[in-house]
N, CA, C and O atoms as CSV, one atom per row, in Angstrom:
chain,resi,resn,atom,element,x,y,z
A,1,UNK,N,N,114.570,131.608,126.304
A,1,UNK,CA,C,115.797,131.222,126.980
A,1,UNK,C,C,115.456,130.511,128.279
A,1,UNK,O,O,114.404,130.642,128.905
A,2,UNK,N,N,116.374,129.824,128.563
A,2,UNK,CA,C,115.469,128.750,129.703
A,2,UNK,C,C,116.638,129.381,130.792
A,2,UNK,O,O,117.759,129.801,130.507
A,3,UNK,N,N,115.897,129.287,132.309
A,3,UNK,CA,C,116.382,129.839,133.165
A,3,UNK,C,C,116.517,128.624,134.575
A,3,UNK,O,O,115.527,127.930,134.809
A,4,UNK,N,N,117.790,128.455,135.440
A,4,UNK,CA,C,118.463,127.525,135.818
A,4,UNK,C,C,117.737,127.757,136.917
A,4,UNK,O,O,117.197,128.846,137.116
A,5,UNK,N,N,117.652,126.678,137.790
A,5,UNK,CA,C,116.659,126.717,139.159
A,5,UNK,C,C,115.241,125.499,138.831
A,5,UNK,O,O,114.804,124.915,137.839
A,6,UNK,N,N,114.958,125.557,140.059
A,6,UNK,CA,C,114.466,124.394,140.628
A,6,UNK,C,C,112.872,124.901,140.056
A,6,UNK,O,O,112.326,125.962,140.361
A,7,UNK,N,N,112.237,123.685,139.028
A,7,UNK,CA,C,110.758,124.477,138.571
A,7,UNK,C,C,110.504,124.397,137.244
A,7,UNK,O,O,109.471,124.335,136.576
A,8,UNK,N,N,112.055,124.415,136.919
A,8,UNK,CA,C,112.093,124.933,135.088
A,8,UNK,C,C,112.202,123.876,134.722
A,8,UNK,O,O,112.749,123.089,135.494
A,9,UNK,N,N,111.651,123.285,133.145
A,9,UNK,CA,C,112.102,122.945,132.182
A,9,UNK,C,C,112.814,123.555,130.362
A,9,UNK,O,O,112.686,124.538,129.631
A,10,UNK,N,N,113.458,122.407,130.357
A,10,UNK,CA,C,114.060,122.603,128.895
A,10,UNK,C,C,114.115,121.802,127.933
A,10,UNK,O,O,115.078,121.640,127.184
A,11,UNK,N,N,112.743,121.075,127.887
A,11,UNK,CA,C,112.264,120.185,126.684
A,11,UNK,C,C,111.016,120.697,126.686
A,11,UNK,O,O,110.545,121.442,127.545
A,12,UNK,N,N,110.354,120.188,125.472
A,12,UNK,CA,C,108.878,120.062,124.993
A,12,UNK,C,C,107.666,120.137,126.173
A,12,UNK,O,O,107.475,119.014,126.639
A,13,UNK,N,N,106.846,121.118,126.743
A,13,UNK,CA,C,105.964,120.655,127.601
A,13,UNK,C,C,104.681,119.921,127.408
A,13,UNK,O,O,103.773,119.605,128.176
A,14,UNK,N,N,104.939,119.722,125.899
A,14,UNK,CA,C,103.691,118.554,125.466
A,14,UNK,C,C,102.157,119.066,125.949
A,14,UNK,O,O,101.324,118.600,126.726
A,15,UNK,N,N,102.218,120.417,124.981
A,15,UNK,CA,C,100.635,120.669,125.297
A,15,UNK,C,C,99.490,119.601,124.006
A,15,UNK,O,O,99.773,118.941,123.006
A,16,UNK,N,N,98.602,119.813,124.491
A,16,UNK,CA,C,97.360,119.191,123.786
A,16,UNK,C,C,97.539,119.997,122.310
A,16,UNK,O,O,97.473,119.485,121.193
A,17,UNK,N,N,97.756,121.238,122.606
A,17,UNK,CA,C,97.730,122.099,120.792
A,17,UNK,C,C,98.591,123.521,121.320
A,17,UNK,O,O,97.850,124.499,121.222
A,18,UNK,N,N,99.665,123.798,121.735
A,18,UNK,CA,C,100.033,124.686,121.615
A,18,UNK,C,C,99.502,125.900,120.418
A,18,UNK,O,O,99.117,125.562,119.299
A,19,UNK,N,N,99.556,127.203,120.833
A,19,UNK,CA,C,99.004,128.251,120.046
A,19,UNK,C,C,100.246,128.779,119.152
A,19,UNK,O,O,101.326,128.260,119.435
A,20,UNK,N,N,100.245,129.701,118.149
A,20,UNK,CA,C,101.174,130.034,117.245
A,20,UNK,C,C,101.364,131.547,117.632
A,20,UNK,O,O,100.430,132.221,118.067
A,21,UNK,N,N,102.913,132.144,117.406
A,21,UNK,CA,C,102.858,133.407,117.812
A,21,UNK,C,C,102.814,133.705,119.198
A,21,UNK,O,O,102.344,133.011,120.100
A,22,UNK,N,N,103.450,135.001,119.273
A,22,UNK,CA,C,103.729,135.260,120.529
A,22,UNK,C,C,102.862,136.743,120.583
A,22,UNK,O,O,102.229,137.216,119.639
A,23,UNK,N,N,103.021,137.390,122.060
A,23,UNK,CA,C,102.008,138.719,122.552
A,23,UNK,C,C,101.037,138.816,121.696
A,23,UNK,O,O,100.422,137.828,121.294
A,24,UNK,N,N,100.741,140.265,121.245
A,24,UNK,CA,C,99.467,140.232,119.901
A,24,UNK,C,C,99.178,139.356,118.999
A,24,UNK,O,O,98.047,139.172,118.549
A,25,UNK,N,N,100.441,138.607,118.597
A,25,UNK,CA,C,100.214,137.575,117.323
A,25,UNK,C,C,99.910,136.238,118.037
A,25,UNK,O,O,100.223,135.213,117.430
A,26,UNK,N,N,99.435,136.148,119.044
A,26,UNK,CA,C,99.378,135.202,119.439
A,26,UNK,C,C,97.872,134.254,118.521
A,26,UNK,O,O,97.138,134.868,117.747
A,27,UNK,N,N,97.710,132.969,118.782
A,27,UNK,CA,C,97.071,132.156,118.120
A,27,UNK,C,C,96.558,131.185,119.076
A,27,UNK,O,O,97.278,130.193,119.195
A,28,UNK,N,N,95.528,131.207,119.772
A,28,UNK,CA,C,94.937,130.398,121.107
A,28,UNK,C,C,95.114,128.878,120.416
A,28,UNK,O,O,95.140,128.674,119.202
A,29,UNK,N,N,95.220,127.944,121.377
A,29,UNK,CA,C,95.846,127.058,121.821
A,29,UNK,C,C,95.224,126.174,122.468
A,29,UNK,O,O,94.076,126.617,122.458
A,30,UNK,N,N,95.202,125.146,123.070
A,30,UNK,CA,C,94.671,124.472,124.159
A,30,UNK,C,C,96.086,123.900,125.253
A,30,UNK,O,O,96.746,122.889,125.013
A,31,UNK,N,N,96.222,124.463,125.982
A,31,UNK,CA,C,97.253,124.521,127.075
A,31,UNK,C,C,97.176,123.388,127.809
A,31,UNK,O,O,97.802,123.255,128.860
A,32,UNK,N,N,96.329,122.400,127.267
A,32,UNK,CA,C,96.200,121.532,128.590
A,32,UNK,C,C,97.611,120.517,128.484
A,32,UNK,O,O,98.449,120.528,127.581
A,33,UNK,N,N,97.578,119.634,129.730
A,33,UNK,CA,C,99.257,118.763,129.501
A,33,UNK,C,C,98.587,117.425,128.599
A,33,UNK,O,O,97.474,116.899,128.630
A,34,UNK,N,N,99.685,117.186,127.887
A,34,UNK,CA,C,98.919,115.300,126.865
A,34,UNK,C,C,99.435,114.862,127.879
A,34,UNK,O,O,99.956,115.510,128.786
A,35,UNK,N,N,99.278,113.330,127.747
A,35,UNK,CA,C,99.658,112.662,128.959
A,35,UNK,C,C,100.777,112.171,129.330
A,35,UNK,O,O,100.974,111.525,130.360
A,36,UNK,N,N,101.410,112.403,128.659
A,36,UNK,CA,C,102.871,112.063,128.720
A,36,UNK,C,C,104.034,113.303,128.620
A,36,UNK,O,O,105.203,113.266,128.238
A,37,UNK,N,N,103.279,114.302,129.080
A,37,UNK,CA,C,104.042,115.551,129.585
A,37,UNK,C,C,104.995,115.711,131.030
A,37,UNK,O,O,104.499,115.627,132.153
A,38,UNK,N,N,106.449,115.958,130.765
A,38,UNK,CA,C,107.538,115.600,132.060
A,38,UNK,C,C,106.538,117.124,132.916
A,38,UNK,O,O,107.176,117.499,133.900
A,39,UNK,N,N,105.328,117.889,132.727
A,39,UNK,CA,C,104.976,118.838,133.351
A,39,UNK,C,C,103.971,118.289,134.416
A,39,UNK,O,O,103.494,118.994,135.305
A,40,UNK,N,N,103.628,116.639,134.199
A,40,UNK,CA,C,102.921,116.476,135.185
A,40,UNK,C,C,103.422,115.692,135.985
A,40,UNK,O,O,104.027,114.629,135.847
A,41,UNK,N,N,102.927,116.703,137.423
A,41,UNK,CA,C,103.223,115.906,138.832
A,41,UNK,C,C,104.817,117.023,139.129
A,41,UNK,O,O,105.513,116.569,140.037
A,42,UNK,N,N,105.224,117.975,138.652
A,42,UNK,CA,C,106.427,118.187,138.346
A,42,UNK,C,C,106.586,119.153,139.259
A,42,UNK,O,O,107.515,119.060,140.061
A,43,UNK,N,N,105.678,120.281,139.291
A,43,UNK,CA,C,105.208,121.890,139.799
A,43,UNK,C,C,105.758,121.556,141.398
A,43,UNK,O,O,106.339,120.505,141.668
A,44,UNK,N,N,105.493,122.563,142.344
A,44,UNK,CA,C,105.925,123.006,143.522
A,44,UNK,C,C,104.800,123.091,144.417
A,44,UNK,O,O,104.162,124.136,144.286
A,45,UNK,N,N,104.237,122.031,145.572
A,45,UNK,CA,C,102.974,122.065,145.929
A,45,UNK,C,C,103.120,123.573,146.757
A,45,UNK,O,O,104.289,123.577,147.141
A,46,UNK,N,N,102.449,124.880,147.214
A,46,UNK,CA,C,102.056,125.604,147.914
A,46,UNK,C,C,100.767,125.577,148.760
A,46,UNK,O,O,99.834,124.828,148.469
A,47,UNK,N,N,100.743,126.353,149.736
A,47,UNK,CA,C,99.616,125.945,151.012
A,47,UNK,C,C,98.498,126.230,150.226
A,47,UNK,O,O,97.567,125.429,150.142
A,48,UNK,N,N,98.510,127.589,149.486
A,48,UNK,CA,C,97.173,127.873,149.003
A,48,UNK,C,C,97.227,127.144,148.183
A,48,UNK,O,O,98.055,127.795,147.546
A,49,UNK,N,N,97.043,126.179,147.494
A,49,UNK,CA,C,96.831,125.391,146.309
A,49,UNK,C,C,96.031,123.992,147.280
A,49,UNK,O,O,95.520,122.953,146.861
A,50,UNK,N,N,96.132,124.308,148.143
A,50,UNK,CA,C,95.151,122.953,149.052
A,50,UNK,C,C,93.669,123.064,149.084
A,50,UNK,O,O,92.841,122.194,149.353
A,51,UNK,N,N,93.482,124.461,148.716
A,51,UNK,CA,C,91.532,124.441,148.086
A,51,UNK,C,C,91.433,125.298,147.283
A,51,UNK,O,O,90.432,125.989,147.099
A,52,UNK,N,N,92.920,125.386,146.447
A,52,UNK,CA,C,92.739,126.221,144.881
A,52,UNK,C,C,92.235,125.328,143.823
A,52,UNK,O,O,92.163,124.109,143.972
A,53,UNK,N,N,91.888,125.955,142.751
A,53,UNK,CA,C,91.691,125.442,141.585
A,53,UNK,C,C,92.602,125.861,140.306
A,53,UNK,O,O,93.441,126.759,140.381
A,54,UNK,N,N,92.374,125.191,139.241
A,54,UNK,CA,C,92.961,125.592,137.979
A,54,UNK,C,C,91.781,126.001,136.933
A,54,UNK,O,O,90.591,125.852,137.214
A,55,UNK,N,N,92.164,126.443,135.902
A,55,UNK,CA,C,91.181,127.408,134.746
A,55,UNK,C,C,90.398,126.624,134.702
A,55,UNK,O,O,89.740,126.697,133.664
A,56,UNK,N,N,90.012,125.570,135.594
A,56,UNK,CA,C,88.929,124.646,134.592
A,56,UNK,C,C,88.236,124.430,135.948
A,56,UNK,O,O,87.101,123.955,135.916
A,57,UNK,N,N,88.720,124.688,136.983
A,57,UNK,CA,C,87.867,125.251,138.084
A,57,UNK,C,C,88.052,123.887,138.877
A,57,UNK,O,O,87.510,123.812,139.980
A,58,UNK,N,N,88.889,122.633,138.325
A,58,UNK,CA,C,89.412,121.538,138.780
A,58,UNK,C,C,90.384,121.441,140.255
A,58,UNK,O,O,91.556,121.725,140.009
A,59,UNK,N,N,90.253,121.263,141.014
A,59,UNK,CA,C,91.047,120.497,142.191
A,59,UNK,C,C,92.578,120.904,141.814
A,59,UNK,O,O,93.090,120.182,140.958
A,60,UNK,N,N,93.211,121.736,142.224
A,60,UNK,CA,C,94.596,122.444,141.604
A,60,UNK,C,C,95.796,121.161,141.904
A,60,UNK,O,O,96.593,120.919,140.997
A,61,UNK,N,N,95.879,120.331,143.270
A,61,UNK,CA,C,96.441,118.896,143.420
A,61,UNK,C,C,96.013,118.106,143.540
A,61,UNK,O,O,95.273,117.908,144.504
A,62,UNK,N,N,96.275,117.143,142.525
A,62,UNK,CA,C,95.597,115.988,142.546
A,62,UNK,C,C,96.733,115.051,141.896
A,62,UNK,O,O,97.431,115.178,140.890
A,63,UNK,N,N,96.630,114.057,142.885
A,63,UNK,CA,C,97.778,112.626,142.889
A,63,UNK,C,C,99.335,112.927,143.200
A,63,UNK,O,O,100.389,112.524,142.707
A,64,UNK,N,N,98.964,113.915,144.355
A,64,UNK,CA,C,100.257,114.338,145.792
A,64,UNK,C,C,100.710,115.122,145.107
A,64,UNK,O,O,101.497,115.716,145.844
A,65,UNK,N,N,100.775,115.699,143.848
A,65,UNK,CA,C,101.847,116.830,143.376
A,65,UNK,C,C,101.325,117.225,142.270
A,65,UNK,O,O,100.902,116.438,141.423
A,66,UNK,N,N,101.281,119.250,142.086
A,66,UNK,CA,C,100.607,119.598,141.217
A,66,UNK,C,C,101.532,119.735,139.820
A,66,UNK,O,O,102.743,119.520,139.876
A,67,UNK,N,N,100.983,120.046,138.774
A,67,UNK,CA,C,101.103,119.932,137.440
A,67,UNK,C,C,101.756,121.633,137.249
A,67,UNK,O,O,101.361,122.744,137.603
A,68,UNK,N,N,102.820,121.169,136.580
A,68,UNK,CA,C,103.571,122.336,135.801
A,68,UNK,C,C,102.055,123.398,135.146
A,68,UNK,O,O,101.094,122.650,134.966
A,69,UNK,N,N,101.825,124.459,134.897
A,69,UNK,CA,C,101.144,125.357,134.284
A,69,UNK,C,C,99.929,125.159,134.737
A,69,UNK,O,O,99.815,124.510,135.777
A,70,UNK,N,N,98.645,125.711,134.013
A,70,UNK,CA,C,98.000,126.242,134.139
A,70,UNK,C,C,96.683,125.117,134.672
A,70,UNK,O,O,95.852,125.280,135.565
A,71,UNK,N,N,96.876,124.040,133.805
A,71,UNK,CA,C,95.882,123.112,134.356
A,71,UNK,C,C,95.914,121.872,135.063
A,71,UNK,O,O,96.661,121.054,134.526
A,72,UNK,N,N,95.635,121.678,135.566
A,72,UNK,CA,C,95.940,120.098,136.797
A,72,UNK,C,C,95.327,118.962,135.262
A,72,UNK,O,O,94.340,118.963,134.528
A,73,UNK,N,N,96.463,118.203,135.387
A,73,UNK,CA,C,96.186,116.799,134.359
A,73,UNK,C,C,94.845,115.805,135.003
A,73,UNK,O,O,94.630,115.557,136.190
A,74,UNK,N,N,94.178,115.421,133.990
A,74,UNK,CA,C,93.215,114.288,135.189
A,74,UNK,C,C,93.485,113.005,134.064
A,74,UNK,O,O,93.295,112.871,132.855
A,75,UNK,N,N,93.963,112.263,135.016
A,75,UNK,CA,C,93.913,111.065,134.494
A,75,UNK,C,C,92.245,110.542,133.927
A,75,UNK,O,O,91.149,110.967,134.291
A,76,UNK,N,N,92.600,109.433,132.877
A,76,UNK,CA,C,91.145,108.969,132.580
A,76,UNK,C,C,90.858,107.386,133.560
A,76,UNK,O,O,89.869,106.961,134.158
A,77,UNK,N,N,92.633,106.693,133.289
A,77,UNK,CA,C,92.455,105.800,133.889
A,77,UNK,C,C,92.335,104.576,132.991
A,77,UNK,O,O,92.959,104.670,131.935
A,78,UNK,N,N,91.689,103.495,133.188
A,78,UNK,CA,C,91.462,102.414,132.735
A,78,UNK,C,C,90.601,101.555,132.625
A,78,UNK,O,O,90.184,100.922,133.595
A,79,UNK,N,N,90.198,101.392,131.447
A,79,UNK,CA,C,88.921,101.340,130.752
A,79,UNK,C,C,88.794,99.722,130.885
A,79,UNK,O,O,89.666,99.063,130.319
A,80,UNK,N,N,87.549,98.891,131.744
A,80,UNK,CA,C,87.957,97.438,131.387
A,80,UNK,C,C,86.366,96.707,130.997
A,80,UNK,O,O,85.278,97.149,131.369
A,81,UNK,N,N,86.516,95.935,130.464
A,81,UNK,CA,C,84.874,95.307,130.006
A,81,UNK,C,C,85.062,94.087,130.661
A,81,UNK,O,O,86.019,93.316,130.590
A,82,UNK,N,N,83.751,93.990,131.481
A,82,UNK,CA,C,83.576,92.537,131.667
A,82,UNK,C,C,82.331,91.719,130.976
A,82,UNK,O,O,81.283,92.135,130.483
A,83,UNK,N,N,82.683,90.835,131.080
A,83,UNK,CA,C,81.791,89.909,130.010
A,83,UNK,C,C,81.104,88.651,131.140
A,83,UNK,O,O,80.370,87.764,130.703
């Protein structure tokens, strides 16, 4: 059930592989955001999050505003060849 206030969403958070099942039945997952998740850039910056990290031990803000859940998104960017 989705709950009203400033933080929440109520669409798809577009993980990489969401897991199946819930508590015990749960089914691991990869939680990270795809890139086109409304979860990034979305979250609520806090003081301690200025030399926190996320599960991946990554820079918790990065590009002025942190990422809905558990892991900070990293861009790859843009790939160019010169010739």
């Amino acid at each position: 059930a989705a709950t009203n206030g400033t933080g929440n969403i109520t669409g798809d958070p577009m993980f990489v592989d969401k897991g199946l099942g819930y508590g015990t039945t749960n089914v691991v997952g990869n939680y990270r955001l795809s890139p086109n998740s409304p979860c990034i850039n979305a979250g609520m910056n806090q003081n301690w999050m200025t030399n926190g990290v996320d599960l991946d031990g990554m820079m918790r803000i990065r590009y002025g505003t942190v990422d809905m859940g558990a892991y900070e998104r990293i861009n790859k960017g843009a790939i160019f060849s010169v010739r």
